[in-house]
N, CA, C and O atoms as a GROMACS GRO file, in nm:
protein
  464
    1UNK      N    1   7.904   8.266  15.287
    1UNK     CA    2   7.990   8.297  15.176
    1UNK      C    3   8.118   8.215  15.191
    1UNK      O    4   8.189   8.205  15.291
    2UNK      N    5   8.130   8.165  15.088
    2UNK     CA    6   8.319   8.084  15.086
    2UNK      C    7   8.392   8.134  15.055
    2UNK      O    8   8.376   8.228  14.976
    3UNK      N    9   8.533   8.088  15.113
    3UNK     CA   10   8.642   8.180  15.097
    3UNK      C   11   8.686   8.164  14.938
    3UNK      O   12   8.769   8.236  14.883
    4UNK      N   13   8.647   8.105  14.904
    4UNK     CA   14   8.664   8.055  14.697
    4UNK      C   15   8.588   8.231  14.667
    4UNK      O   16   8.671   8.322  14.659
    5UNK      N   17   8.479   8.260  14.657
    5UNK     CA   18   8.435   8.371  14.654
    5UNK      C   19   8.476   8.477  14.664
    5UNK      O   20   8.476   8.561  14.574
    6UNK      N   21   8.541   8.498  14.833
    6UNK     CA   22   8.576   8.627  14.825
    6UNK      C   23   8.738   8.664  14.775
    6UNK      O   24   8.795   8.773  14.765
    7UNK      N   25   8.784   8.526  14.750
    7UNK     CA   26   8.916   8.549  14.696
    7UNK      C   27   8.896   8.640  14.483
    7UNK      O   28   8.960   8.717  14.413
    8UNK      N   29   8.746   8.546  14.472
    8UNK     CA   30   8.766   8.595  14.330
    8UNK      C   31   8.720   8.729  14.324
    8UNK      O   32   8.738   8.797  14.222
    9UNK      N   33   8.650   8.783  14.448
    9UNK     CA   34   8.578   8.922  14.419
    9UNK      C   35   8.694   9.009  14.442
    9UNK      O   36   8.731   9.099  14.366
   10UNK      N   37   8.757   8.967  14.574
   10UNK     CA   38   8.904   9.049  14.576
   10UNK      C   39   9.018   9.056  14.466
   10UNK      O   40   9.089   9.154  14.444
   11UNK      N   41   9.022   8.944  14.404
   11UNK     CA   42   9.094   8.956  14.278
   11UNK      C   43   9.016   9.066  14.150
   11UNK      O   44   9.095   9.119  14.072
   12UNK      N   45   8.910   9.086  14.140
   12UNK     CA   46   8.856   9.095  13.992
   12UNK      C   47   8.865   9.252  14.085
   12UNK      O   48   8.904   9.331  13.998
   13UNK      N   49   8.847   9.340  14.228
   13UNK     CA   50   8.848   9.483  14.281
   13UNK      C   51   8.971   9.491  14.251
   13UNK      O   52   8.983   9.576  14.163
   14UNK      N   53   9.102   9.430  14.289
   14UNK     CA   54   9.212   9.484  14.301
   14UNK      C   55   9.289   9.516  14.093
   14UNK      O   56   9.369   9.588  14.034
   15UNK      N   57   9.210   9.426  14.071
   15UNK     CA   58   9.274   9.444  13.884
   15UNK      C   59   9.203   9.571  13.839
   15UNK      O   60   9.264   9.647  13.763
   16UNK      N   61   9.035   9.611  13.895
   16UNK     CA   62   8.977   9.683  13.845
   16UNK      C   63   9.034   9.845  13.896
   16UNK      O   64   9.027   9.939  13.818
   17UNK      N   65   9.086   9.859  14.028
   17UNK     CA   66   9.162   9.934  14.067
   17UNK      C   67   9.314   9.953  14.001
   17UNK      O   68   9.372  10.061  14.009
   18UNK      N   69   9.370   9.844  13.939
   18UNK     CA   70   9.476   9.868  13.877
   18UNK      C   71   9.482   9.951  13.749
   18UNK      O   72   9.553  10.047  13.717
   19UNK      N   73   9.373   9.875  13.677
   19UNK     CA   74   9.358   9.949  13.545
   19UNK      C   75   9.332  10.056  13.562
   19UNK      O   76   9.424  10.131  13.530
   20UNK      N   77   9.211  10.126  13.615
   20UNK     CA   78   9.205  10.244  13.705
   20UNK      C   79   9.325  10.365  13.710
   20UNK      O   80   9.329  10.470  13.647
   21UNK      N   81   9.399  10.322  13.787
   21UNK     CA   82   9.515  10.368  13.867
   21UNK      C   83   9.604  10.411  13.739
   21UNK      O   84   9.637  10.529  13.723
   22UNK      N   85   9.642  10.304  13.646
   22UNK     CA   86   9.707  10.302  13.477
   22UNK      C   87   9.671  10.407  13.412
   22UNK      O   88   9.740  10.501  13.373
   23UNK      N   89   9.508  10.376  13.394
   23UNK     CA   90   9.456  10.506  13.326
   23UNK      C   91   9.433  10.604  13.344
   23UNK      O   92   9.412  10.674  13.245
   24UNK      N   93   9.421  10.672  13.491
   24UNK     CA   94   9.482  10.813  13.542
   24UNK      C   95   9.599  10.845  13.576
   24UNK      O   96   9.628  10.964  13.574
   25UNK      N   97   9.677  10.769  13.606
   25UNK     CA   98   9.830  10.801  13.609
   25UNK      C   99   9.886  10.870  13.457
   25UNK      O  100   9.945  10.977  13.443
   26UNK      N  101   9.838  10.747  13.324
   26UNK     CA  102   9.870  10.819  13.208
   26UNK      C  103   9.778  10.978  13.172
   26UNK      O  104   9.776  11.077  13.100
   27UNK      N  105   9.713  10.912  13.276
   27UNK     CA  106   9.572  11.076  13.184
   27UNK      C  107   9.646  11.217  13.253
   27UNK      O  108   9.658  11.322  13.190
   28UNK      N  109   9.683  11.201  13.364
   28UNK     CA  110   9.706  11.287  13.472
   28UNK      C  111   9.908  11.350  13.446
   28UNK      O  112   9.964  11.455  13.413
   29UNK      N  113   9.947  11.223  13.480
   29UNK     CA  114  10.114  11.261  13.453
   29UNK      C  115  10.154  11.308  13.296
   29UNK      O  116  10.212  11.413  13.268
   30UNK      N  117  10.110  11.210  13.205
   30UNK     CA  118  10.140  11.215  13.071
   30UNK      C  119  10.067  11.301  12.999
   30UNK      O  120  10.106  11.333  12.887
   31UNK      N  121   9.952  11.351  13.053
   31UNK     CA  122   9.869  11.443  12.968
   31UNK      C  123   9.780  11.426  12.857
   31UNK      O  124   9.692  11.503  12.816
   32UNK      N  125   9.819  11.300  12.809
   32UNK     CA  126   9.822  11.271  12.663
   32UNK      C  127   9.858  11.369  12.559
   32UNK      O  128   9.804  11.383  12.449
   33UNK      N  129   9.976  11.450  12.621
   33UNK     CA  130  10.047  11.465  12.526
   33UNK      C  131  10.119  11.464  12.394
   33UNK      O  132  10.234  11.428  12.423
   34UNK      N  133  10.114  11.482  12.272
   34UNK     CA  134  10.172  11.454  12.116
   34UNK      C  135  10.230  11.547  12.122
   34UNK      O  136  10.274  11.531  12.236
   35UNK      N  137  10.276  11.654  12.086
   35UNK     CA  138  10.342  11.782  12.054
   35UNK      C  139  10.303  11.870  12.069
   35UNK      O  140  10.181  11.888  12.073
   36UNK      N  141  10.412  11.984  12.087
   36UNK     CA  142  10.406  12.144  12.049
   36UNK      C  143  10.476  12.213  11.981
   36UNK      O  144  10.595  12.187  11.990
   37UNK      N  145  10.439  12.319  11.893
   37UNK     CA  146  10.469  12.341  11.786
   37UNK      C  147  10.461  12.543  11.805
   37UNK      O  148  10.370  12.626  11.797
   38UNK      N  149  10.615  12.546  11.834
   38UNK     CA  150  10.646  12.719  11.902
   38UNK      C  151  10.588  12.820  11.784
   38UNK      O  152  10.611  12.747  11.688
   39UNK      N  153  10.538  12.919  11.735
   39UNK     CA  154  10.583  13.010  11.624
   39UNK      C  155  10.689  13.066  11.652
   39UNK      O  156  10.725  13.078  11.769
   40UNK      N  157  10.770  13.117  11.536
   40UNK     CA  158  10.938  13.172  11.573
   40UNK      C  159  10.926  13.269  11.617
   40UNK      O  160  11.031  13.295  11.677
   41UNK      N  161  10.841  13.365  11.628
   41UNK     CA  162  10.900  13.501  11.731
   41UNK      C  163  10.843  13.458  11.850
   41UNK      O  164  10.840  13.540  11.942
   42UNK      N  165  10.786  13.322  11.874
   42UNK     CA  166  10.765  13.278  12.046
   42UNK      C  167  10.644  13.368  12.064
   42UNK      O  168  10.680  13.416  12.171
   43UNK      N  169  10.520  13.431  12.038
   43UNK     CA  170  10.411  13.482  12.089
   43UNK      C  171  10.325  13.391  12.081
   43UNK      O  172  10.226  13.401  12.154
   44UNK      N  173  10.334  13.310  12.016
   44UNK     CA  174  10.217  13.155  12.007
   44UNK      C  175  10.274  13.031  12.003
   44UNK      O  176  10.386  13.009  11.956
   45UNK      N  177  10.164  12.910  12.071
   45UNK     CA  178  10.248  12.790  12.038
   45UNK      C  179  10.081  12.734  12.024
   45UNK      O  180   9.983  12.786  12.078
   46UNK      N  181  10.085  12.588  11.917
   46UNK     CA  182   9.977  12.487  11.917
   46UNK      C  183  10.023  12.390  12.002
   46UNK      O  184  10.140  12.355  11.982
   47UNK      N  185   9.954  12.328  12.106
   47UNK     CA  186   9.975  12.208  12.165
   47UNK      C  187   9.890  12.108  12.127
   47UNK      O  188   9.770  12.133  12.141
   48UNK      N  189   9.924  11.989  12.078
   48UNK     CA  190   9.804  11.873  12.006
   48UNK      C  191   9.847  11.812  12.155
   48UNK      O  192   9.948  11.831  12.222
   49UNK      N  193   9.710  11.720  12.185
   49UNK     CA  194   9.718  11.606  12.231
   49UNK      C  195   9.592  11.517  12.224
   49UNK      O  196   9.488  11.580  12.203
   50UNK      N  197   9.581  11.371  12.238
   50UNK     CA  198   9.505  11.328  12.180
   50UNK      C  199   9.395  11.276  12.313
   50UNK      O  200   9.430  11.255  12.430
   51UNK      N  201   9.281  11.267  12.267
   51UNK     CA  202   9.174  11.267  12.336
   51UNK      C  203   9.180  11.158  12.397
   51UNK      O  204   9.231  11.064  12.337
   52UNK      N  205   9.128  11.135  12.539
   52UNK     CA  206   9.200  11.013  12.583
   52UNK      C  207   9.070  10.942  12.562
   52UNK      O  208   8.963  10.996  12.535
   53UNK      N  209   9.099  10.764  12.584
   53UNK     CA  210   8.991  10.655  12.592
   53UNK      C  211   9.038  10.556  12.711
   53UNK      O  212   9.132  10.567  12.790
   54UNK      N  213   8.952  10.468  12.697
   54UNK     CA  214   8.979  10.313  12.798
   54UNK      C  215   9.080  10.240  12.701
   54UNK      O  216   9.174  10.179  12.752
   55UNK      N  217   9.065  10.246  12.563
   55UNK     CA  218   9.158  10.179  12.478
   55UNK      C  219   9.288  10.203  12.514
   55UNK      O  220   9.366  10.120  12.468
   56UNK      N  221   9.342  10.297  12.586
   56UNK     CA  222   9.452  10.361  12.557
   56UNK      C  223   9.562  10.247  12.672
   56UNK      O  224   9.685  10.236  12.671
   57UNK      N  225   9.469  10.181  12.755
   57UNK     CA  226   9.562  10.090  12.803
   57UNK      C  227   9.651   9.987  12.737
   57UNK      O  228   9.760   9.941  12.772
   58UNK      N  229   9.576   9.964  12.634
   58UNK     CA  230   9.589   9.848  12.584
   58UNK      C  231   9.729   9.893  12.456
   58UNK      O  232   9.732  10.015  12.443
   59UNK      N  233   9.800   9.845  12.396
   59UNK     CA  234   9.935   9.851  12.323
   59UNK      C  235   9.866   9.863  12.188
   59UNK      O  236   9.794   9.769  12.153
   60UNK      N  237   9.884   9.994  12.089
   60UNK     CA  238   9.838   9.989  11.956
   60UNK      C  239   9.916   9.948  11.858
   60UNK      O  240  10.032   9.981  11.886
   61UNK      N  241   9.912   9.905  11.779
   61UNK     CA  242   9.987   9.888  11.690
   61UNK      C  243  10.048   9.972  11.577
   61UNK      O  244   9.968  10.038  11.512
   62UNK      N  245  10.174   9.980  11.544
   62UNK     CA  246  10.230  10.084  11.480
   62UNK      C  247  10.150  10.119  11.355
   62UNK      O  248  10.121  10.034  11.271
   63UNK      N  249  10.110  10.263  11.343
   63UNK     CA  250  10.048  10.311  11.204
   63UNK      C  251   9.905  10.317  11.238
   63UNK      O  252   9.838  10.376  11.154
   64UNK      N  253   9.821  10.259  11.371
   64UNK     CA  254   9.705  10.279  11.397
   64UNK      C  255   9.643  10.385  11.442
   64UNK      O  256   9.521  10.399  11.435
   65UNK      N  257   9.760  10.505  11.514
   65UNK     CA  258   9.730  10.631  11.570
   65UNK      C  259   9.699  10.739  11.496
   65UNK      O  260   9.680  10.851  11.544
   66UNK      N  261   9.693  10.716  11.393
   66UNK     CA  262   9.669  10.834  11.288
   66UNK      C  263   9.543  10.863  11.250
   66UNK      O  264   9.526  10.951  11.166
   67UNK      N  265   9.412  10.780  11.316
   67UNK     CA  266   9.300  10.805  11.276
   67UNK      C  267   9.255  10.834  11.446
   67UNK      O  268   9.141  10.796  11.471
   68UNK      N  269   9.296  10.869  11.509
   68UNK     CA  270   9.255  10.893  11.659
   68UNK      C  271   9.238  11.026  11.642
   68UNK      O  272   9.292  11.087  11.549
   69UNK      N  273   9.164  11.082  11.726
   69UNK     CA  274   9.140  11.245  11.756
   69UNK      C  275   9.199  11.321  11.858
   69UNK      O  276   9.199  11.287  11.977
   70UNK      N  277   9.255  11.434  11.808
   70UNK     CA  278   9.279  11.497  11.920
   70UNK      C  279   9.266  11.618  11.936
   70UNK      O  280   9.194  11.661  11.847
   71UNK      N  281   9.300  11.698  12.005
   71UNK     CA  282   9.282  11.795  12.031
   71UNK      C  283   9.416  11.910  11.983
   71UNK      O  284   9.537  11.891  11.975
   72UNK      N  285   9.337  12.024  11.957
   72UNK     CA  286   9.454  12.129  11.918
   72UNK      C  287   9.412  12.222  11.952
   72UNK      O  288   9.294  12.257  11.948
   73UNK      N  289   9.560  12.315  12.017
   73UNK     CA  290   9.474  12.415  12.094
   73UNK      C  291   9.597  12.497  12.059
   73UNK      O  292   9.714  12.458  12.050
   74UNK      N  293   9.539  12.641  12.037
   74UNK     CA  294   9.668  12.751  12.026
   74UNK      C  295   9.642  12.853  12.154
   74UNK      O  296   9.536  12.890  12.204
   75UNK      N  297   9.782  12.887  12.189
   75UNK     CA  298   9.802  12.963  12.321
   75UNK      C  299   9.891  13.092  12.274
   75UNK      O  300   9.956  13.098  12.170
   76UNK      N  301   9.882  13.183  12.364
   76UNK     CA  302   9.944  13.322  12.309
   76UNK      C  303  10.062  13.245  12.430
   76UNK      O  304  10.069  13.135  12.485
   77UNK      N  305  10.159  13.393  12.432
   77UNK     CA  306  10.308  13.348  12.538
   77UNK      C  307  10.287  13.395  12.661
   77UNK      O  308  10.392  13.439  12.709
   78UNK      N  309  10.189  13.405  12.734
   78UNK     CA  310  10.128  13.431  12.837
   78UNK      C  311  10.055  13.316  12.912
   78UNK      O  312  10.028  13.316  13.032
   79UNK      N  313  10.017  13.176  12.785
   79UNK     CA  314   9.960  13.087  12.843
   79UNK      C  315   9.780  13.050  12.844
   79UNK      O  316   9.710  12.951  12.868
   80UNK      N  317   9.760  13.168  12.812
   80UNK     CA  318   9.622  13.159  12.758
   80UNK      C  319   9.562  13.120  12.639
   80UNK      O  320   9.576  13.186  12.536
   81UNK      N  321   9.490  13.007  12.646
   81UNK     CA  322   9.400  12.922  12.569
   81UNK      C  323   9.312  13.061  12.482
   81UNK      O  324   9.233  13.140  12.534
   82UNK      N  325   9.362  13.055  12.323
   82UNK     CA  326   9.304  13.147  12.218
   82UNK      C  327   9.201  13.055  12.141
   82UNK      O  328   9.084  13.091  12.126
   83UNK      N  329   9.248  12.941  12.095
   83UNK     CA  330   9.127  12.880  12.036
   83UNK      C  331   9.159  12.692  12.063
   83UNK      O  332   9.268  12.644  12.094
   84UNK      N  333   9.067  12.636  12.046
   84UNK     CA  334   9.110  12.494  12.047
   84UNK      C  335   8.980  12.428  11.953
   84UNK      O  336   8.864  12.466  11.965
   85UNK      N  337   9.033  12.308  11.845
   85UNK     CA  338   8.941  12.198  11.791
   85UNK      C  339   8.959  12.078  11.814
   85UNK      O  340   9.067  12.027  11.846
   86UNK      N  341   8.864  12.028  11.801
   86UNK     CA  342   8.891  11.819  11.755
   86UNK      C  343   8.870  11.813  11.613
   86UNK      O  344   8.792  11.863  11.532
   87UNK      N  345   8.978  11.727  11.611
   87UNK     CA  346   8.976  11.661  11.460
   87UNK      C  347   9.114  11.538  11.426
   87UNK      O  348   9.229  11.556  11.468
   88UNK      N  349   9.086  11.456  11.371
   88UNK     CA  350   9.158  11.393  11.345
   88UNK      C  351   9.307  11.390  11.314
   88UNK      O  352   9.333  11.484  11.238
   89UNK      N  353   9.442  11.298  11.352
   89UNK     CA  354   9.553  11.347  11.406
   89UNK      C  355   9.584  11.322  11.276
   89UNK      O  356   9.703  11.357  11.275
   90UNK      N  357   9.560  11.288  11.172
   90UNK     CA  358   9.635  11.225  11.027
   90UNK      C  359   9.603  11.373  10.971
   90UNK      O  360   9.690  11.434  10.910
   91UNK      N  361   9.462  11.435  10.997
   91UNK     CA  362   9.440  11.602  10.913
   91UNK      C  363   9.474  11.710  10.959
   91UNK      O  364   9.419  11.816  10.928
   92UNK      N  365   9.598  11.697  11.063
   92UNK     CA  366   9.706  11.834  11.148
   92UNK      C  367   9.776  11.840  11.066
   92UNK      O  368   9.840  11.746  11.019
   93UNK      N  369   9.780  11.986  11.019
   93UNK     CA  370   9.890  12.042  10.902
   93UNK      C  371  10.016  12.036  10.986
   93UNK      O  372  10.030  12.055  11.107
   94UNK      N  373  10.133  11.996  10.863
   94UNK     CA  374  10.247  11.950  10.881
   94UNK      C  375  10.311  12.114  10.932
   94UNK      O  376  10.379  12.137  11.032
   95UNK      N  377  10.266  12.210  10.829
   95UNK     CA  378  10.330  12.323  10.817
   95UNK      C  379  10.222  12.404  10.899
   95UNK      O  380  10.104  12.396  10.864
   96UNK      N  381  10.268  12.501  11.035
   96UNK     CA  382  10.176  12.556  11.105
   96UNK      C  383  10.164  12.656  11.099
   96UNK      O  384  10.054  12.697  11.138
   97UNK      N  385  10.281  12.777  11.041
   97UNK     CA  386  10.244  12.884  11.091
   97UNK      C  387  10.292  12.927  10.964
   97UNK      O  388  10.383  12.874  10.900
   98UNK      N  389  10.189  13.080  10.916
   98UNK     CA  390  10.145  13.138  10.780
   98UNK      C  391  10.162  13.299  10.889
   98UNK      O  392  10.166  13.328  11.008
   99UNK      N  393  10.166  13.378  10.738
   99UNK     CA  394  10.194  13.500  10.814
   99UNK      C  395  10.050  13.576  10.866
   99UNK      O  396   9.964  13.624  10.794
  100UNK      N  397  10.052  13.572  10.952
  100UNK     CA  398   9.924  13.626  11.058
  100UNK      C  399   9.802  13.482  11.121
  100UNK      O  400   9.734  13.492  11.224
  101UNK      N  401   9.802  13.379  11.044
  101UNK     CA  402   9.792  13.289  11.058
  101UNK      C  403   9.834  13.138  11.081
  101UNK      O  404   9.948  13.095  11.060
  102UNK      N  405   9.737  13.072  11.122
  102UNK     CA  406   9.760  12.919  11.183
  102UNK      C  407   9.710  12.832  11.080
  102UNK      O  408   9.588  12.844  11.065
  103UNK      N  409   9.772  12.739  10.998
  103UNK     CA  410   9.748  12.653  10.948
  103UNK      C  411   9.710  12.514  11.035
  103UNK      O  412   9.803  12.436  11.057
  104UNK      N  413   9.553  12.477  11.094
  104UNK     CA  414   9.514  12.343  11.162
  104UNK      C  415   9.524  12.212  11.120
  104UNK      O  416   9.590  12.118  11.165
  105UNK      N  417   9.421  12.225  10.994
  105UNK     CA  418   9.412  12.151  10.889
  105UNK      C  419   9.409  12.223  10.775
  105UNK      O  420   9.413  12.346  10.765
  106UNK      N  421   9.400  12.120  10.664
  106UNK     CA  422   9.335  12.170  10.554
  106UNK      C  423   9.240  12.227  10.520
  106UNK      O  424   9.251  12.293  10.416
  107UNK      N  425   9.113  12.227  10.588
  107UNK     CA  426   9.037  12.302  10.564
  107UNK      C  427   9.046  12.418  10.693
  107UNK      O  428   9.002  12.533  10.699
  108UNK      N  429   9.091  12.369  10.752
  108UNK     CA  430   9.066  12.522  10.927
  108UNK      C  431   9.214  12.569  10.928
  108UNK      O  432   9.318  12.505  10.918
  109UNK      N  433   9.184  12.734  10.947
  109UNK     CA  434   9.300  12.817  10.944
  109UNK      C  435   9.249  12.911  11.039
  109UNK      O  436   9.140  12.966  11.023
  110UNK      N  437   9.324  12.931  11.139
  110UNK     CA  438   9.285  13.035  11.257
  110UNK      C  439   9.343  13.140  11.236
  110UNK      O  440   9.452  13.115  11.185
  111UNK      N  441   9.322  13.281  11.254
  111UNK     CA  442   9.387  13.400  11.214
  111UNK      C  443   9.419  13.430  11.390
  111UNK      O  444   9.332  13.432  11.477
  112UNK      N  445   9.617  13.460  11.419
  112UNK     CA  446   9.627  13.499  11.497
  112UNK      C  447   9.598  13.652  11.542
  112UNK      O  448   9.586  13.733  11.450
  113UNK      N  449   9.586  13.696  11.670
  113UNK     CA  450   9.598  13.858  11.676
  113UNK      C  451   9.729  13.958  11.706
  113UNK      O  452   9.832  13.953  11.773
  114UNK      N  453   9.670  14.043  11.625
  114UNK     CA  454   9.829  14.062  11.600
  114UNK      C  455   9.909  14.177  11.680
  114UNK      O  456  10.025  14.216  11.670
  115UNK      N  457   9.819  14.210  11.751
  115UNK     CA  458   9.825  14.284  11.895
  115UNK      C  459   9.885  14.255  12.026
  115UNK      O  460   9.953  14.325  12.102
  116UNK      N  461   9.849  14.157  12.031
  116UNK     CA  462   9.946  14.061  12.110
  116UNK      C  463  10.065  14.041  12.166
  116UNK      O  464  10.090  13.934  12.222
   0.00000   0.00000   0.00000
């Protein structure tokens, strides 16, 4: 084997470890995180965040994130996961919270409990 060789195999492990490293650091530290969204008496909150990919290394361009998916999940104030969907980040209702209910999207509305 020549040293031409193992210089390129060591180069192409150490980049493949980098990207690696990038894309769990963001998956892991950052969460993929977008928002949370409190209800006002604080017994529920929605947390969106968006589903992660390999793309996500790479720099998007402004206005392209709106057709990505993510995730939405509503939690009581205790921290416990009540319901969660996927669906697209452009069809998350602007306006979230209805009286006894969760506005998701337009078509999905979760009824909170009111016991709670």
């Amino acid at each position: 084997m020549n040293k031409a060789s193992v210089i390129g195999w060591r180069t192409v492990s150490i980049g493949a470890l980098f990207v690696l490293a990038v894309v769990s650091a963001k998956a892991f530290y950052f969460g993929f995180y977008y928002y949370e969204d409190t209800r006002p008496d604080g017994r529920y909150k929605i947390v969106v965040s968006h589903v992660p990919s390999l793309l996500d290394v790479q720099a998007v361009p402004p206005g392209d994130s709106a057709d990505r998916y993510v995730w939405v999940r509503l939690y009581n104030k205790d921290g416990a996961k009540l319901n969660e969907t996927l669906t697209l980040l452009n069809s998350v209702s602007d306006k979230a919270w209805g009286d006894g209910v969760v506005f998701v999207t337009g078509d999905l509305v979760w009824t909170v409990p009111q016991n709670q």
